[in-house]
C-alpha positions in Angstrom: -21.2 47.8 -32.9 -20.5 51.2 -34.5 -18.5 51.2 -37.7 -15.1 52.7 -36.0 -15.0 50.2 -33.6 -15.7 47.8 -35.9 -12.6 49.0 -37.8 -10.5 49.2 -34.9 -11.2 45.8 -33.9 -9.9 44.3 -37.4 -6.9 46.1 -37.0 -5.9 45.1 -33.6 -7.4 41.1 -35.5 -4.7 41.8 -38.4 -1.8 43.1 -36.2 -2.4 39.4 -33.6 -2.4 37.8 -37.0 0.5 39.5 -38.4 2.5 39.1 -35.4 1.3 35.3 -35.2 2.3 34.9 -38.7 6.1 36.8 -37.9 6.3 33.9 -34.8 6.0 31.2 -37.1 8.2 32.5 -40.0 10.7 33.0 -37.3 10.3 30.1 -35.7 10.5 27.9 -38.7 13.4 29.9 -39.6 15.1 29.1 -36.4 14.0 25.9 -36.5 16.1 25.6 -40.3 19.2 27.4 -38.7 19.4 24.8 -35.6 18.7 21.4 -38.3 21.6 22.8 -40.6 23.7 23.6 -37.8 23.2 20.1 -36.4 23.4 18.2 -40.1 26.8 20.5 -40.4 28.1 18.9 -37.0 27.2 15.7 -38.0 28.4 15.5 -41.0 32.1 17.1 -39.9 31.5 14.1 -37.4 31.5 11.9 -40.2 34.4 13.2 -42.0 36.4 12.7 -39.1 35.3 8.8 -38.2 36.3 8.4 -41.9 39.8 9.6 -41.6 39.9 7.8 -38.5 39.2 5.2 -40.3 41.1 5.3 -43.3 44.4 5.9 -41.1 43.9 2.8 -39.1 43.1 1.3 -42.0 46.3 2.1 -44.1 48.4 1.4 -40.6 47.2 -2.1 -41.1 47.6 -2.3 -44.5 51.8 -1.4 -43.8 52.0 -4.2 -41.5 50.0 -7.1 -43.0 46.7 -6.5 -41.2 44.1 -7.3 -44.5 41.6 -8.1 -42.9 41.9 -5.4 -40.8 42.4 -3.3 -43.3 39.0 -4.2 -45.4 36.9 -3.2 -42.5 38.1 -0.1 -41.9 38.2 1.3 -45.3 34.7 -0.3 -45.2 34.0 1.7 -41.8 35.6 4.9 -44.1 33.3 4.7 -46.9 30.3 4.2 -44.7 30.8 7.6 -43.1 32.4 9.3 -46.2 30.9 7.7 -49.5 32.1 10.4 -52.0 36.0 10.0 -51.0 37.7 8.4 -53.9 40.8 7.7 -51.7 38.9 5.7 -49.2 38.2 3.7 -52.9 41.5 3.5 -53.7 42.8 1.9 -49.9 39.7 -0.8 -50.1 40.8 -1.7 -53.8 44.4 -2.2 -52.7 43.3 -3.8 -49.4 41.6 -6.1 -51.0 44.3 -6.9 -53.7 46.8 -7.4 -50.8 43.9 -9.4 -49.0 44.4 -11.7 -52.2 40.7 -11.1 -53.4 42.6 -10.3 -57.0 39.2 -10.4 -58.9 37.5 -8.1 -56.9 39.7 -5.5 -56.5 40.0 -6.0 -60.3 36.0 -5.6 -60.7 36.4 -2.2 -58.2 39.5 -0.6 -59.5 37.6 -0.9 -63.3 34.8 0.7 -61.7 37.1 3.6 -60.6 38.4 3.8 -63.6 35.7 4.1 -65.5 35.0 7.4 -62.9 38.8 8.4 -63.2 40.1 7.2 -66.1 43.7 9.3 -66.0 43.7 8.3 -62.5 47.7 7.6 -61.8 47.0 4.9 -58.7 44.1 3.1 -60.1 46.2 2.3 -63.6 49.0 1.5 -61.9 46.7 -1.2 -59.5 45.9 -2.5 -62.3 49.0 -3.0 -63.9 50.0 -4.9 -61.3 47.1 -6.7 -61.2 47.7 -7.7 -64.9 51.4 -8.5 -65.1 50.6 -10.8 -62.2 48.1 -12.9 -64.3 50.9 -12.7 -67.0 48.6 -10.2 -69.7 50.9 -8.4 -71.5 49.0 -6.1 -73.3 46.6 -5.4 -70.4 49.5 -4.3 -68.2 51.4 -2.3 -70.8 48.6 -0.1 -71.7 47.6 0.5 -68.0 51.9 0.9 -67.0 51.7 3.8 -69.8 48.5 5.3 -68.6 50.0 5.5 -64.4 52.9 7.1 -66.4 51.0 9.5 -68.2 48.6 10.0 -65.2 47.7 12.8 -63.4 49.1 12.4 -59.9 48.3 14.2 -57.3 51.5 15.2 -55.8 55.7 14.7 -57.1 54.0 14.0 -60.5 57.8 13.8 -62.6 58.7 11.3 -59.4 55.3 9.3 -59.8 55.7 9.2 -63.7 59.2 7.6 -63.2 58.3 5.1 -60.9 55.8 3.5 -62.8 58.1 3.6 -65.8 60.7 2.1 -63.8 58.3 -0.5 -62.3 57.0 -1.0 -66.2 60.6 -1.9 -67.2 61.3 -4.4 -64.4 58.1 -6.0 -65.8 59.4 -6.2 -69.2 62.6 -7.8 -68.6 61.2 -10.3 -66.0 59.1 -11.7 -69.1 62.2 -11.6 -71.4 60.8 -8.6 -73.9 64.1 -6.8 -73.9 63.5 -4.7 -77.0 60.3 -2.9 -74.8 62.3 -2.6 -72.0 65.0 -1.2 -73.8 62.5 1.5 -75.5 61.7 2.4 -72.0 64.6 2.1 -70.9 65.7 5.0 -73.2 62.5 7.2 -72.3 63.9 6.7 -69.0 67.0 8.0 -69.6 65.7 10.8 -71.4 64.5 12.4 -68.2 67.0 11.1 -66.0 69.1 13.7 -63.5 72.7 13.4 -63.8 73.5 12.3 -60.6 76.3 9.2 -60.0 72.9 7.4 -58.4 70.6 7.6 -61.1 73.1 6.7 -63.7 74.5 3.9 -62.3 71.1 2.1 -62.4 70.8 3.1 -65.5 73.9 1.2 -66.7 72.9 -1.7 -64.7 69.6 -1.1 -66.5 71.4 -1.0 -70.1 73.5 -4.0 -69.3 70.3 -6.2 -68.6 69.4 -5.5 -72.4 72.5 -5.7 -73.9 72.7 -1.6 -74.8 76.8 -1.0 -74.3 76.4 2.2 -75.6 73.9 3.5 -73.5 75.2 1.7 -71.0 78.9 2.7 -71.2 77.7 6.9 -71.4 75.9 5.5 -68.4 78.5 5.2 -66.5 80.7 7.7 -67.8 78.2 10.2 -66.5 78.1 8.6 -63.2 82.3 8.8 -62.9 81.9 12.5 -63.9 79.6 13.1 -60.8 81.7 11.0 -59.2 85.0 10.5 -59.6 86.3 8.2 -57.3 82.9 5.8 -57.3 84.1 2.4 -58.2 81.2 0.9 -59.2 81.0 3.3 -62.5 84.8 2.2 -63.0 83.2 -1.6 -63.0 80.1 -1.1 -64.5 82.9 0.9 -67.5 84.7 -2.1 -68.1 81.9 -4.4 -68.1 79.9 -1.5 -70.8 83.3 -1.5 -72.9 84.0 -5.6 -72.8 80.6 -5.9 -74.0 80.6 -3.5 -76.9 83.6 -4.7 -78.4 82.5 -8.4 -78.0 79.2 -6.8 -79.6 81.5 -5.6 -82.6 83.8 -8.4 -82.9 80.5 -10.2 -83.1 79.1 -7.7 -86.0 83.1 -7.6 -87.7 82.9 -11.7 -88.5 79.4 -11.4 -89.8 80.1 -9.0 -92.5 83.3 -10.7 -93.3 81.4 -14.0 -93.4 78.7 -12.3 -95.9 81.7 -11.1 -98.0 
């Protein structure tokens, strides 16, 4: 074979090879595109048995359904392992299911993930004002209050303060729960509402003063509500009982 030929036969070898090569490259390239494509589908898929899932799962949580309830959060995180709400609905599903240790044991665990998480804290303040540990469920009240929520954050904050000072005075520690009480207050709208629980609230620790501007402010919202008129007289009996009291101790000092 003369040397041209020779030549030409190597390129027309190197162009088959090239184009062979190209066929693969694309091939396996085609081959990537269709696999991602598919792991994309399947994992939307996923996504949306999990919220499936999880909504069934919170339905039968509203309605007394635990057991229910525990499987499907179960069935959630099985498709969707990396959503901490799907956590959160087994942890309470559990607590409602009465398995009070475990969800103890899980919500610590998300904790220790989310440790400014405003649900988690407030789970397990619950959990430990039920087994009557005071210190337990006052530090994790004050961290759901200074939580980051996800949404209506000022609402959230009140509400576990609120829930924090129902606590306190079912267990008698009035001075707490007057503290609170006045934090409370602090941020309170003045709407005839919202200060009339807060001079039922004042009453139940003995604050007339607070109690009595309670009220005022809600008869200045509203000025025909009778209730503030009551709650008024009951504010102003008890301060001056209060300082009658105070009046015959000094005079019994002197």
């Amino acid at each position: 074979m003369i040397p041209d030929e020779t030549a030409a036969l190597s390129r027309v070898e190197l162009r088959q090879k090239s184009v062979t090569l190209f066929l693969l490259v694309a091939g396996a390239v085609f081959l990537f595109l269709c696999v991602s494509a598919l792991t994309r589908t399947v994992h939307r898929h996923q996504l949306a048995l999990a919220s499936e899932a999880a909504r069934h799962g919170q339905d039968a949580l509203h309605v007394g359904h635990y057991d229910q309830a525990l499987e499907e959060f179960h069935t959630a995180l099985l498709h969707d392992r990396d959503n901490e709400g799907y956590d959160l609905g087994l942890a309470e599903a559990l607590l409602a299911a009465g398995h009070s240790d475990e969800a103890e044991a899980y919500l610590l665990h998300l904790r220790d993930r989310q440790p400014e998480n405003g649900e988690v804290n407030l789970a397990l303040a619950r959990i430990a004002a039920q087994r009557n540990r005071f210190d337990d469920a006052e530090k994790y009240y004050h961290c759901a209050i200074y939580a980051a929520w996800q949404s209506d954050r000022a609402d959230q904050r009140r509400a576990a303060r609120r829930e924090l000072i129902d606590y306190l005075l079912r267990i008698g520690a009035l001075p707490q729960a007057q503290a609170e009480l006045m934090a409370l207050a602090a941020n309170a709208d003045n709407a005839a509402a919202t200060q009339l629980v807060l001079g039922a609230l004042f009453l139940r620790v003995s604050d007339a003063p607070h109690a009595l501007a309670a009220y005022r402010a809600a008869l200045r919202a509203d000025h025909h509500n009778e209730v503030a008129r009551s709650g008024m007289a009951q504010a102003q009996q008890l301060l001056d009982a209060q300082r009658a009291a105070q009046q015959n101790e000094e005079n019994a000092h002197d």
